[in-house]
N, C-alpha and C positions, 0 to 999 in steps of 0.2 A: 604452474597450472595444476588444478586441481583434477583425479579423475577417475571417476565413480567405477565403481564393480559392480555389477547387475545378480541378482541369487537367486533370482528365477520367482519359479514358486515354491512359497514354503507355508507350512501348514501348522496355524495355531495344537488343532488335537495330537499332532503327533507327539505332545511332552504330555499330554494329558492321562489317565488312568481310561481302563478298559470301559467302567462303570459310567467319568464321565464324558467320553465321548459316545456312549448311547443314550446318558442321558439329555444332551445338545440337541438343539431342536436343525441345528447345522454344524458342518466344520466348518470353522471361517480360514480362508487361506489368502495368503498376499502374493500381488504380483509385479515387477519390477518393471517397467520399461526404459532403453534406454535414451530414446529419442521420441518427440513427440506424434512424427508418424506412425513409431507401433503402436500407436495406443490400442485400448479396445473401443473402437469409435463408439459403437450403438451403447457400450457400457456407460463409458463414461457418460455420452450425452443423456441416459438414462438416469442418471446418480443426480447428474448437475442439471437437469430440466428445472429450471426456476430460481438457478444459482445466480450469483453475478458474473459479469460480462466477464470477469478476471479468470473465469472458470472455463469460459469459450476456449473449444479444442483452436480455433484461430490467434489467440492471444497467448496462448501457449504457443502456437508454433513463433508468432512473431518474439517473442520475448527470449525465446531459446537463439533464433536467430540472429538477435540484435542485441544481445549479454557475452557470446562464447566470443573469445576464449577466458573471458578473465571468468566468468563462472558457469559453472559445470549443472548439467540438471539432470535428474532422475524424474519417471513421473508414478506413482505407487497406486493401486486398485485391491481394495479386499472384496473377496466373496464367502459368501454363506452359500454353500452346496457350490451351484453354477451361478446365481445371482449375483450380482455386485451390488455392493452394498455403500462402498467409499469411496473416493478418489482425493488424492493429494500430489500438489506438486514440490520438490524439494530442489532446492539448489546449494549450493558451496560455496563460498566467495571471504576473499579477505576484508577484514574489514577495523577501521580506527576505531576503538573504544572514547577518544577524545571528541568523535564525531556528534556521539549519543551519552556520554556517561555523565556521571554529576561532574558539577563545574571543582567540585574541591578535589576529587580522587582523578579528572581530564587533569587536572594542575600539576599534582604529582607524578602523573602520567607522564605528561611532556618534557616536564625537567628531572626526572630520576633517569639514569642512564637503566637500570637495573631494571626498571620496570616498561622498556623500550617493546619489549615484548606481545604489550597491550597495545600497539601503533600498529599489530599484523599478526592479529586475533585471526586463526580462523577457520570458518564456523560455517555450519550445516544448519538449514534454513527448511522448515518444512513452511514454504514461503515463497514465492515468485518476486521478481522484483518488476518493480511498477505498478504495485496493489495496495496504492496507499489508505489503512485505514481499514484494510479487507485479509480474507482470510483466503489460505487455498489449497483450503484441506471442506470435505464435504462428507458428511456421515447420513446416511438413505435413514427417513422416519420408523422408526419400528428396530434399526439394529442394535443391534451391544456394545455400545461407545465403547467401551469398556474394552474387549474382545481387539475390536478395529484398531485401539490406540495402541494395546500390548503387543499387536500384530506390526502394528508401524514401527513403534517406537525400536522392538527389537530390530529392526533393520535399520534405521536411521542411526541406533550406535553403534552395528556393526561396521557399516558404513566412518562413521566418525574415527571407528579405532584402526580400519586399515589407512586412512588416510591422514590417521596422528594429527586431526584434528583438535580443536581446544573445546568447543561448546555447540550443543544443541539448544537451538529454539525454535518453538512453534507458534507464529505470530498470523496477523493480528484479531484478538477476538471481541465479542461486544460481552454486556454483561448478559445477555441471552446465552451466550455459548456456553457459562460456566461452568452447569450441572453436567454437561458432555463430556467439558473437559478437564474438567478435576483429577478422572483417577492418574491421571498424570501425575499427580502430585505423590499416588506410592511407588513412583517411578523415579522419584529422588528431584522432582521440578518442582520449581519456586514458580506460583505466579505473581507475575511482575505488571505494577498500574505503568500505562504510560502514558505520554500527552495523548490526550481525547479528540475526537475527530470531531471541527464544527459543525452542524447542520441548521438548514432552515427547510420549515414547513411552508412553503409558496401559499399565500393567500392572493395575489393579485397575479393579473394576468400580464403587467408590462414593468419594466422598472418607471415609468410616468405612473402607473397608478400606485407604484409601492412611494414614490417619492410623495406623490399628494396625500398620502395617508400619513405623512410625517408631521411628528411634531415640528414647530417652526425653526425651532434652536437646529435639529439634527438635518431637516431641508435645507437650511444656508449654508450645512456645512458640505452638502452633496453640492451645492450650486457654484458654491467658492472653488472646488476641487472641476467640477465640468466646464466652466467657464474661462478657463485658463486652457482650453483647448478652441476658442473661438478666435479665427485667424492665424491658427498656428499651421493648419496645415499636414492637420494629422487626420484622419478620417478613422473611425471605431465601424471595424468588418468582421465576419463572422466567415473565413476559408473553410470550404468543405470537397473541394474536389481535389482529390490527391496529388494532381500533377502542378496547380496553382501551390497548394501547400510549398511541397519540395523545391518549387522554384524559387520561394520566397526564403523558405529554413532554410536556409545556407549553414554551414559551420559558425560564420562568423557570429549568427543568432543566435544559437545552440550555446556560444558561450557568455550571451547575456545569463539565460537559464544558471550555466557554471557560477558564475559570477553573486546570483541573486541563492543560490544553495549552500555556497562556499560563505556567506554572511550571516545565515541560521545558528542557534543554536542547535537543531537537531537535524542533523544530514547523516541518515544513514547508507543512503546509496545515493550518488550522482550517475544518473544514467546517460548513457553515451549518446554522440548522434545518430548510430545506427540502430539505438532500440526505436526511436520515433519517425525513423524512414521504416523500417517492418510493419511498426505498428499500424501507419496510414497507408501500407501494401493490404498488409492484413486484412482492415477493418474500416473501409471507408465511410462506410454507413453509420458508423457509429464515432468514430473522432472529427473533434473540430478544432482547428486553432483560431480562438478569439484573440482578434489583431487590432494594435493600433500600428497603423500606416503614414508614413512622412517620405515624399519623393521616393514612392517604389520600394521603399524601405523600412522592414520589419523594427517599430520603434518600443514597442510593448507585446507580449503575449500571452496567449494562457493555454495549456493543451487541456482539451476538455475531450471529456466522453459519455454518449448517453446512453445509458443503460435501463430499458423500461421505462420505469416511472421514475428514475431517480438518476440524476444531474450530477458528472462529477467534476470539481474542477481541480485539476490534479497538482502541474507543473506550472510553475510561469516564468519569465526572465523580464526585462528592463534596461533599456540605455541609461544605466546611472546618472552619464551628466547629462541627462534633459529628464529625468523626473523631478527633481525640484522647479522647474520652472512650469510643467505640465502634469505637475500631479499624476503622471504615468500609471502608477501603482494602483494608486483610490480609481482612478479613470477605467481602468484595465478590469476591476474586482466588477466597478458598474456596468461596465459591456456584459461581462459573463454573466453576472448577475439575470442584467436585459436578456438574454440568449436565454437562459433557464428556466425563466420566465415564461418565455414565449412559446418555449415544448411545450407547456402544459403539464409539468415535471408536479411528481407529491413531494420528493426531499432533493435537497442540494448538501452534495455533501463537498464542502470549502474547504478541506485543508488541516492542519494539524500547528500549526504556527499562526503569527499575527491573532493571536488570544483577545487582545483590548480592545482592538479594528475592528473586528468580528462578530463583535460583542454588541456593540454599538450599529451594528448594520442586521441586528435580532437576531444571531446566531444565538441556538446552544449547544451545547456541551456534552455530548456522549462516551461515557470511558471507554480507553480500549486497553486489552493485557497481550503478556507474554509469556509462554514457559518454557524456564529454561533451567539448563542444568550443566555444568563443568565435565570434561571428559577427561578423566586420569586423576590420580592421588592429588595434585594442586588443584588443579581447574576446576575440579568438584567441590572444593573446599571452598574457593574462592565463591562461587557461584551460589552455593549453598546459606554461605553466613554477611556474605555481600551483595544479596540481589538488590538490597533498597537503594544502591548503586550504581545499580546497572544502566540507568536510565533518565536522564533528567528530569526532575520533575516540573512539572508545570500546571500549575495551581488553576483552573478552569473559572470563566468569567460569568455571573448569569445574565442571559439576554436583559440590554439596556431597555427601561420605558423609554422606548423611539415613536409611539404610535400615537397618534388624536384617540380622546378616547371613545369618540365616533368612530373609530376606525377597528 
């Protein structure tokens, strides 16, 4: 188990010269906390007013809750004078390089006894888990990206080297974030592309009006895929009251999910069943698990959450042997879909896998990056001249013509 040492506050100007800390319009100082009850409530929720839902002091507590002990968290706050300026969460966790790396250097990976190494990588995450596609690090308009990051960063590898850690990374960002977080990059970090998160722009108010808007070809293929649900006996719901949820997610559910992540090519964390019992403690108002149902029984799912104006559909699983006969999967994407719909949502953000699928049902394609960088004489070296390795790559698809062009 991993476990963090806390350094209080420490203060960018104290390395600085006389001259330039009066010529600073502020100090900026960082502040450590080591659970997410100490936080500085009014600060952070001052920082993150307008952030994503991944940023809520509530998803922070559930997440810390339903991860330990297998990872460890810190949560980090810089200020300018008394103001806060940032907030970030950070966590520790081991993790398979095989799970997320290229498929030619996972190969060598698995069968070199020598390089076993990389099967329990691990690595300091200024990252939360369960933020797929999101970031959870937050820098206030107007501060010194710059400042914040050199403030963070020097803690994050202090952190890394008392706990002979192998690698930092700071994930996930859009192509908006870059000019923020670049100066990373004189900090000895590679930024790294990785699979892109899909989105759709909702033009229609139900999936029946997005299906009539269909070309005919790509309607028969939604028909063929829902119609093998008539008689079956499965009914497509949308649980939203915590205590139906949890009666329903049972463990044995939980490892459809395992089952349908353990099949991906890119599974960089399998979350437990106790981070999505927190989560729907946490946050009832905002998770849904979109279900297909058969005799009482949780047959498909999707864990979703709404955040604002924008729909996310995170996790799912599937009874293997009854999706080929019910098109489980295509059935399961059309419920959420319908659900996301129905908010009244501006984007849906779908996922990071099923590229072709996706594509075809008008998604597109948003990049997301990493930075990251080795800790110690190899792991630097490694990280430094091997990052276009680091991560599988996955060639992005553009939104198929699906539409009447009435539509």
């Amino acid at each position: 188990m991993l476990e963090l040492q806390t350094a209080g506050h420490v203060g960018l100007d104290a390395r600085e010269s006389r001259e330039e800390r009066f010529a600073a319009p502020a100090s900026y100082s960082i502040r450590l906390f080591e659970t997410s009850a100490e936080i500085d409530r009014a600060g952070w929720q001052k920082v993150c007013a307008g952030a994503s839902t991944f940023m809520d002091l509530r998803f922070l507590a559930a997440v810390e809750a339903g991860m330990k002990p297998a990872c460890q968290f810190r949560f980090a706050m810089v200020y300018a004078g008394e103001e806060p300026v940032a907030c970030a969460g950070i966590s520790a966790m081991q993790v398979d390089f095989t799970d997320f790396g290229d498929p030619r250097v996972s190969w060598l990976v698995k069968y070199n006894p020598l390089l076993w190494r990389f099967r329990r990588m691990k690595m300091l995450f200024c990252s939360l888990p369960g933020s797929p596609g999101d970031r959870s690090l937050v820098i206030a308009p107007g501060a010194d990206s710059a400042r914040v990051l050199a403030l963070l960063d020097e803690q994050m590898v202090r952190i890394a080297n008392e706990l002979r850690l192998d690698a930092i990374v700071y994930k996930e960002f859009m192509p908006d974030h870059i000019s923020w977080m670049d100066p990373l990059l004189a900090h000895d970090y590679a930024r790294v592309e990785i699979p892109p998160m899909h989105l759709l722009d909702p033009a229609f108010s139900s999936f029946s009006a997005y299906c009539a808007a269909l070309r005919a070809r790509y309607r028969q293929q939604v028909a063929r895929s829902t119609r093998k649900l008539n008689g079956s006996g499965i009914t497509m719901t949308v649980l939203t009251d915590p205590d139906e949820i949890m009666r329903l997610y049972g463990r044995d559910t939980h490892a459809m999910y395992c089952e349908m992540t353990l099949k991906s090519d890119l599974r960089i964390e399998v979350l437990p069943y106790e981070y999505y019992r927190e989560l729907v403690r946490a946050m009832p108002d905002r998770v849904e698990l979109v279900s297909l149902i058969k005799d009482d029984r949780i047959v498909g799912f999707g864990w979703c959450l709404k955040d604002g104006d924008t729909y996310h559909m995170m996790y799912a699983g599937i009874d293997y042997a009854l999706n080929r006969q019910y098109d489980l999967y295509f059935n399961l994407m059309y419920t959420g879909f319908d659900r996301a719909l129905r908010k009244g949502v501006k984007r849906i953000h779908v996922g990071q896998t099923a590229t072709v699928f996706k594509a075809r049902m008008g998604c597109f394609s948003e990049p997301r990056y990493i930075y990251a960088k080795g800790i110690g004489f190899f792991m630097s070296r490694i990280f430094r001249y091997g990052s276009n390795f680091l991560v599988i790559k996955k060639p992005s698809n553009p939104p198929s013509d699906i539409f009447k062009r009435s539509a």
